[in-house]
C-alpha positions in Angstrom: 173.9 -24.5 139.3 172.9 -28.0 140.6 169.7 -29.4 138.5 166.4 -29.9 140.0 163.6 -32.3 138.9 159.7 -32.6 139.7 158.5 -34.9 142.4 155.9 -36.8 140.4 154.6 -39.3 143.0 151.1 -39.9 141.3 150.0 -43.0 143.0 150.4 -41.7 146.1 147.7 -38.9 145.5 144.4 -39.2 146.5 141.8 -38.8 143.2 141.6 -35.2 145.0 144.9 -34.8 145.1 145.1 -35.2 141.9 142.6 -33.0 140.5 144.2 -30.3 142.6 147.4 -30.9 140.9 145.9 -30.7 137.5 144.4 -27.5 138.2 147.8 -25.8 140.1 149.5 -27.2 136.1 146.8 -25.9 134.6 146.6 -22.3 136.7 151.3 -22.0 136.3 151.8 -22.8 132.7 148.3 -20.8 131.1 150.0 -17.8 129.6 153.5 -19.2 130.9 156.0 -18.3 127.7 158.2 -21.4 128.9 155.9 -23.7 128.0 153.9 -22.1 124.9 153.4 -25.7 123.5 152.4 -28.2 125.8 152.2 -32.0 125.0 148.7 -32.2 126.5 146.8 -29.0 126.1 145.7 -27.1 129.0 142.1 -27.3 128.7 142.1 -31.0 128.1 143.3 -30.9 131.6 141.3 -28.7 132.7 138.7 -31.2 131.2 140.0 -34.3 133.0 140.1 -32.4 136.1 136.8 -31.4 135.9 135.3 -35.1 135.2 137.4 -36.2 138.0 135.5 -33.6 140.2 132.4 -35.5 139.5 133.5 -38.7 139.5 135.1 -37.9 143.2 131.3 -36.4 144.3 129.3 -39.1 142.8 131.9 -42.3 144.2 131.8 -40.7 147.7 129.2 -43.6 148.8 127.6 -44.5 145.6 127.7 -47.1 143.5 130.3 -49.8 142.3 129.8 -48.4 139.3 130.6 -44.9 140.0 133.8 -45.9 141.5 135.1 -48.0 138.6 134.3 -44.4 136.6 136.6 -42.6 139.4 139.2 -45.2 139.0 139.7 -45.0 135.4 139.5 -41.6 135.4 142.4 -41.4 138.2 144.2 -43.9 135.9 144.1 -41.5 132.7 144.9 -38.4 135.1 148.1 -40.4 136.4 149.0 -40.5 132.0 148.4 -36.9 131.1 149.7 -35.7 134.3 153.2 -38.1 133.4 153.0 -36.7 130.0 153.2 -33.3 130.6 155.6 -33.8 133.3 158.2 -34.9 130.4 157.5 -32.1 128.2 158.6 -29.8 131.2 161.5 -31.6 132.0 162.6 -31.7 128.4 161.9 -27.3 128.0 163.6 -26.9 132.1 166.9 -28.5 131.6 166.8 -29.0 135.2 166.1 -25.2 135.7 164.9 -25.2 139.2 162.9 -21.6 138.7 161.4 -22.9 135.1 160.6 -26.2 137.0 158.7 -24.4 139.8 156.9 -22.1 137.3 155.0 -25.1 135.6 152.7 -25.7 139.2 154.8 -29.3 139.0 156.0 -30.0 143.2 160.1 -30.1 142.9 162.0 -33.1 144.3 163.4 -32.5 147.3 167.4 -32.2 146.3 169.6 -35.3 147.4 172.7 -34.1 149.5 176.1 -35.4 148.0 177.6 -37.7 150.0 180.9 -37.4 151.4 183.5 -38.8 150.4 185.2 -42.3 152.1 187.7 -41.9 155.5 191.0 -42.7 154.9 191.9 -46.4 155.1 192.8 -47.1 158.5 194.7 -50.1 160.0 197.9 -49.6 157.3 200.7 -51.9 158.5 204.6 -52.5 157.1 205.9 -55.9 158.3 210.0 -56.8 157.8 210.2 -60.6 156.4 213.5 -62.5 156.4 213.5 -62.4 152.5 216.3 -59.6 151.7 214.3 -56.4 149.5 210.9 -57.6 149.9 208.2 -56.0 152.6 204.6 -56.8 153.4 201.8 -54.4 153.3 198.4 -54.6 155.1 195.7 -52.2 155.8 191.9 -53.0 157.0 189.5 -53.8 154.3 186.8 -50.7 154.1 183.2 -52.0 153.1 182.2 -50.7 150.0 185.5 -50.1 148.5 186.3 -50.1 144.8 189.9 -50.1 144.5 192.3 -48.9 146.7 196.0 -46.9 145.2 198.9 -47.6 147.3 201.6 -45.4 147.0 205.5 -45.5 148.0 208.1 -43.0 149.2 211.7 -43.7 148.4 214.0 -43.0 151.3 216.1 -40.1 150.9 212.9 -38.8 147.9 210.3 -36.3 147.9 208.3 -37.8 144.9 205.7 -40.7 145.9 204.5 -43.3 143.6 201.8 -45.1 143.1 202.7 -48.8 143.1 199.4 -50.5 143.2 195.9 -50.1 142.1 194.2 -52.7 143.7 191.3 -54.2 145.3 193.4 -56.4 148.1 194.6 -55.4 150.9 197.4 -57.5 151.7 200.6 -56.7 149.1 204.4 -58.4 149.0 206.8 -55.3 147.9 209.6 -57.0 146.2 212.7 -56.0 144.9 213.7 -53.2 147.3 217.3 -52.0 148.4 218.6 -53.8 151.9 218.7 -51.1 154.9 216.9 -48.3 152.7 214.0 -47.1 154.6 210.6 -46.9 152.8 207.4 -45.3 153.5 203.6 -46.2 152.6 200.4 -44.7 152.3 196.9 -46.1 151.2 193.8 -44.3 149.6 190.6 -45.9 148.5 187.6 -45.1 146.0 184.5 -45.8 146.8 181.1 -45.4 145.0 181.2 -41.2 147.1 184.7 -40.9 146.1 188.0 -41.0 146.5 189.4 -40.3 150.4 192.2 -38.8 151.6 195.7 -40.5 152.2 195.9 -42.5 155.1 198.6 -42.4 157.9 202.1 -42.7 156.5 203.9 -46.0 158.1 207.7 -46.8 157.6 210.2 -49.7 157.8 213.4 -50.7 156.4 214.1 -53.3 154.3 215.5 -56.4 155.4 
């Protein structure tokens, strides 16, 4: 089961919004056995979310002074709220069904990414120096390190020859008129793709 977590974007409630998602905490966990020990205690909340009532009424054009009282009282809701928001996290494990049960809003849950295309571009050139062949394939942005990986004519068994974060590679020490084949993968921060194309070439 994939892990959720709770969407705790606090400074992007309103005061109201705020006191609403006090209350919704307060309303899921009271007689919740999941969470039969809460950091902050319920009524404390319930508390907060009451002054904050007030102090919403009484900032709605009033004074400076009534406002600074709002403020601070949005700041300490934003702590307890954080607090308890833990605590949950800690007893959920990433449950999303416990999670959801606290009156906590659950993160939205992130899609994995795919994993990389194959490398494409892979090239085999001959060179006049007997045994040796050039590879070359096109760089792939945000690669890690690519595996290269040789086929013996005349074998079933590939092998990895490099691990490498180049792309241009001198294959020395290969048999004259023996035909050799090359593919190319490459890890990225998503994963490892699949094997590119296969290309072939005997060596000089």
């Amino acid at each position: 089961m994939r892990k959720s977590n709770i969407a705790l974007y606090l400074r992007k409630l309103r005061p109201d919004g705020l006191e609403a998602l006090m209350r919704n905490v307060v309303a899921k966990m009271t007689g919740n056995a999941t969470f039969a020990t809460p950091v902050v205690k319920l009524v404390d909340i319930t508390a907060k979310a009451d002054a904050l009532e007030l102090a919403i009424e009484a900032a709605t054009g009033g004074s400076r002074q009534s406002k600074l009282l709002r403020n601070d009282l949005v700041a300490e809701s934003r702590v307890m709220l954080t607090a308890q928001a833990d605590y949950v996290r800690g007893i959920c494990n990433g449950d999303p069904t416990l999670l959801d049960s606290s009156g906590f809003p659950l993160a939205r849950p992130i899609a994995p990414l795919p994993p990389p295309a194959p490398p494409v571009g892979l090239e085999v050139t001959r060179t006049t120096v007997a045994g040796v062949l050039k590879v070359r394939w096109r760089k792939d942005r945000g690669a890690l390190l690519y595996y290269l990986e040789m086929l013996v004519e005349g074998s079933t068994e590939w092998t990895r020859i490099r691990s490498t974060s180049r792309v241009k590679h001198e294959i020395t020490g290969l048999i004259t008129g023996t035909e050799y084949s090359f593919r190319v993968q490459v890890t990225t921060a998503t994963g490892v793709s699949p094997m590119s194309e296969t290309v072939t070439a005997k060596a000089a």
